[in-house]
N, C-alpha and C positions, 0 to 999 in steps of 0.2 A: 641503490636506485630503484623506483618504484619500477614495477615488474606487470602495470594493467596493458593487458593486449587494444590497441583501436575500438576492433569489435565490442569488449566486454562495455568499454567506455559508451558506446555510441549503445548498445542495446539497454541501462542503465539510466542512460538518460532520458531515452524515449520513453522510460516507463515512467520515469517523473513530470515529464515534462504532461504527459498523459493523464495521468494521477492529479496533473494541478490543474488542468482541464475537467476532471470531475472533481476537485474540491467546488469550482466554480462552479458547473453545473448545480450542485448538489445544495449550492446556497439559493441558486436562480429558483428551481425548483421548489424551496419550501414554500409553502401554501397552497401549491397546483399538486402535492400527491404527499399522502402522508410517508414516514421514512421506510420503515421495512416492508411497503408496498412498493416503493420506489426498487429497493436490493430484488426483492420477487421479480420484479417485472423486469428488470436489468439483468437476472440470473438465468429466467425463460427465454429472455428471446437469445442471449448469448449461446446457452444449450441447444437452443433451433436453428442458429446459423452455423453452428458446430460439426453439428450432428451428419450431416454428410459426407464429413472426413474423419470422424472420430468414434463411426458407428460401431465397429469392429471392437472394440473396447467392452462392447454390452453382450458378446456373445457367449453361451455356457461354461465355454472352455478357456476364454478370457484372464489371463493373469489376474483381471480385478479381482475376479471373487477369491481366491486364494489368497487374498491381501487385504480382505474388505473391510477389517480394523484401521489398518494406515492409511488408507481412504478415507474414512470415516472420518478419523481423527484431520486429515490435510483440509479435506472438504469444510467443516468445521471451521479450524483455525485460519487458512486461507481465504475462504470465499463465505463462509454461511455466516459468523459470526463479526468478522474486521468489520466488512461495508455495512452491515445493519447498524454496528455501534457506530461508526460513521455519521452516519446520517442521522443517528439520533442525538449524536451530543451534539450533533449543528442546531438542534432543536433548542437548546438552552442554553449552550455556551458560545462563548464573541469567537471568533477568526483566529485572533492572536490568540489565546490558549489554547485552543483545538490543534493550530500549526507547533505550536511553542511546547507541547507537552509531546505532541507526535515527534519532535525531533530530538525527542530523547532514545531512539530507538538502538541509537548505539550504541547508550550504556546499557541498554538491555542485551542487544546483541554480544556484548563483551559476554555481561552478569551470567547470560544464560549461558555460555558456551561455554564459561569457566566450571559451573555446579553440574550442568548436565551432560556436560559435552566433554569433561578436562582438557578443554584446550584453553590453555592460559593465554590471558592479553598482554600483552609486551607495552613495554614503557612508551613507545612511541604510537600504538594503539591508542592507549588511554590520552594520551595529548592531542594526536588530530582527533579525537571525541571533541576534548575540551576549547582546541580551535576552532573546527567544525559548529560546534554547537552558540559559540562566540558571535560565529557570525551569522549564523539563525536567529539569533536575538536582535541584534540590526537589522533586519529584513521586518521581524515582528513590531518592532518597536519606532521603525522608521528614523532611525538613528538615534533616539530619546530614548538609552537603556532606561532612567529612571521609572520610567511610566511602567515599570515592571512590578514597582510597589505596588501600584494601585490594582494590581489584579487581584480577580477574589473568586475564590473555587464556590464551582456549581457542580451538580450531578453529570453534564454533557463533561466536564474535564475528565471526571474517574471515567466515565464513561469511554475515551479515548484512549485515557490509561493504560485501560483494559485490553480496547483493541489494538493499541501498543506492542503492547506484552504478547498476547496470542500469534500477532505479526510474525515476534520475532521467532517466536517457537516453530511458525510452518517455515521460517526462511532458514531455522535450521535441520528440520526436517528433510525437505527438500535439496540438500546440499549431502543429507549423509543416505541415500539411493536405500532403501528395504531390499528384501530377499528377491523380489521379483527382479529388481534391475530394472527400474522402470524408465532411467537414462537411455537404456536402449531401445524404448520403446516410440513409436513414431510419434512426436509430438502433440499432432492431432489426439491421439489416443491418451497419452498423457494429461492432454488438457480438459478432455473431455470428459474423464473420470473427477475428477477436480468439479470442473461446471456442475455437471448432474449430481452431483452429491451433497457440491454447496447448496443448490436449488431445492433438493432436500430438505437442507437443514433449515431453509430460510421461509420456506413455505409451510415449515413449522412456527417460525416465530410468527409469522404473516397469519398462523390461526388465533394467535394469541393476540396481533393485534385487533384481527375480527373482533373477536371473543371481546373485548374492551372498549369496541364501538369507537376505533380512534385511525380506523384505516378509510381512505378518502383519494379519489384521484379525478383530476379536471384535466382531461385533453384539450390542445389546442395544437395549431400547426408549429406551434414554435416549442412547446415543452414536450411534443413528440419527436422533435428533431432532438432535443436534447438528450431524451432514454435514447434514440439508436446512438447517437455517438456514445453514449456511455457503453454501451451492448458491445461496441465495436473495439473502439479507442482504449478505454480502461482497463476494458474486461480482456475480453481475448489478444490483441496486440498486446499491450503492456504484463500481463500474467505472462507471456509467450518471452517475453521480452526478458522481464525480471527472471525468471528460473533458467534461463538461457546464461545470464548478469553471477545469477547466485552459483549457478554450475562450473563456471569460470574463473570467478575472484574469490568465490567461500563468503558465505554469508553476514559476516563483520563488514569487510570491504566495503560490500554492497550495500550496507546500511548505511553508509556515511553516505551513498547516491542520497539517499531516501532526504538527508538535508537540504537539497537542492527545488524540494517538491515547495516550501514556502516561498524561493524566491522567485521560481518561475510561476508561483501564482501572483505572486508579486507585478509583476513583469506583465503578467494576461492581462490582467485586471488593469492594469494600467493603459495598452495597449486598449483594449476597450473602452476606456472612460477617455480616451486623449489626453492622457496625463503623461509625458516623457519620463526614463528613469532618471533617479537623484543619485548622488553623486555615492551616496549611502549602499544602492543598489551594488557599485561595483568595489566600493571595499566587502560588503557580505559577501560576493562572487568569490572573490582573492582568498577568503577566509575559511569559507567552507572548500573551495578548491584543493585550500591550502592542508585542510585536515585531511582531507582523502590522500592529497602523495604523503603527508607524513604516517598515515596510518597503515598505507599501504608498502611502504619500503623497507618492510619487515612483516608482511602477514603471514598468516597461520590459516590452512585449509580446515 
């Protein structure tokens, strides 16, 4: 019998459901601010609304600095790098292959955890992948698998890839705790080492996009409402959420959530535009549902 606590379930979700609130954003958005000025300025203000409960984190004697490689590296692969390539393959690549290629995250999460991790996937693993993933493509496809032929790779795909791949690597980073023990350490503090570090790393690519004369932002009262929710929702709830997710089920598990982020954008987007769900909508629900208990009534931490 599958073994996910309420909790893990309901913190998981929220992070997707979150997650598909900034896919959306992130499309509204293009034109009003170019992309890795968008991550910068979503990574400041998150690190400033932080910083009141996760100050403690930055003082001398601070567990960070005795660990400031795996920082480095989480910061990176969590926060500095995913959301920049994010937002840049939304620059060139359609909806459905940006969602369609991210929901392969599971067979990464197996791949990687088997090479770097020895923890081997079990046969029912690798099937809710393959159900899970089944029903990702109904949600993309709008129940016409066919229309899968006609996709044709752009740079924004690798691009997503990329940030794919990197995803899964912090989600298992984050699940196997460094020497500090940083599980025990207050949340706030946790996160905030994370924020600032990604802000870092992003405010480095942000010179690169200077450098290239390709960075641009137009405020208005409705695309500045969009960065705080992104600052808020995405960023800090949903990170808080997910490593909460990942600390509880082991990083596999929690990837099979991360299938759930297409149909609930699905689902926004619709509710937006006054378009009801199809009928399509909830065999994908059933399917990708359906991958998570079978993947999970036999996991591996």
């Amino acid at each position: 019998m599958p073994r996910i606590a309420l909790s893990t379930i309901f913190y998981l979700s929220l992070a997707t459901i979150l997650w598909a609130g900034n896919a959306i954003a992130g499309r509204v958005l293009v034109g009003s601010i170019s992309p890795i000025t968008l991550s910068a300025v979503r990574w400041g203000l998150a690190a400033l609304m932080l910083l009141p409960f996760g100050w403690r984190v930055l003082r001398p004697d601070s567990a960070l600095w005795q660990n400031k490689v795996r920082f480095l590296v989480l910061g990176l692969l969590g926060v500095g790098s995913y959301n920049a390539l994010l937002y840049l393959a939304l620059q060139t690549s359609t909806a459905i292959n940006v969602t369609l290629i991210g929901a392969s995250m599971p067979i990464w999460m197996l791949f990687i955890g088997a090479v770097f991790y020895k923890v081997r996937p079990t046969f029912l693993q690798l099937l809710g992948a393959i159900v899970s993933l089944v029903g990702v493509s109904i949600v993309l496809t709008r129940g016409e698998p066919a229309s899968l032929l006609s996709m044709q790779v752009v740079m924004g795909d690798l691009l997503i890839m990329l940030a794919t791949i990197l995803w899964a690597f912090y989600s298992w980073m984050i699940s196997r705790p460094g020497r500090s023990n940083e599980r025990q350490w207050p949340w706030a503090e946790f996160l905030m080492a994370q924020v600032l570090i990604g802000f870092m790393w992003t405010m480095f690519f942000e010179g690169a996009e200077i450098a290239a004369g390709q960075a641009f932002i137009g405020l208005n009262y409705w695309t500045a409402g969009l960065i705080i929710f992104i600052a808020i929702g995405p960023s800090l709830v949903a990170y808080r959420c997910w490593g909460l997710g990942v600390s509880e089920a082991g990083p596999t598990v929690a990837a099979f959530f991360a299938n759930l982020i297409p149909l609930f954008t699905a689902l926004l987007s619709a509710a937006m535009l006054g378009d009801p769900p199809k009928l399509f909508h909830g065999l994908a629900f059933l399917l990708i549902v359906g991958g998570i208990i079978i993947s999970s009534a036999r996991s591996h931490r």
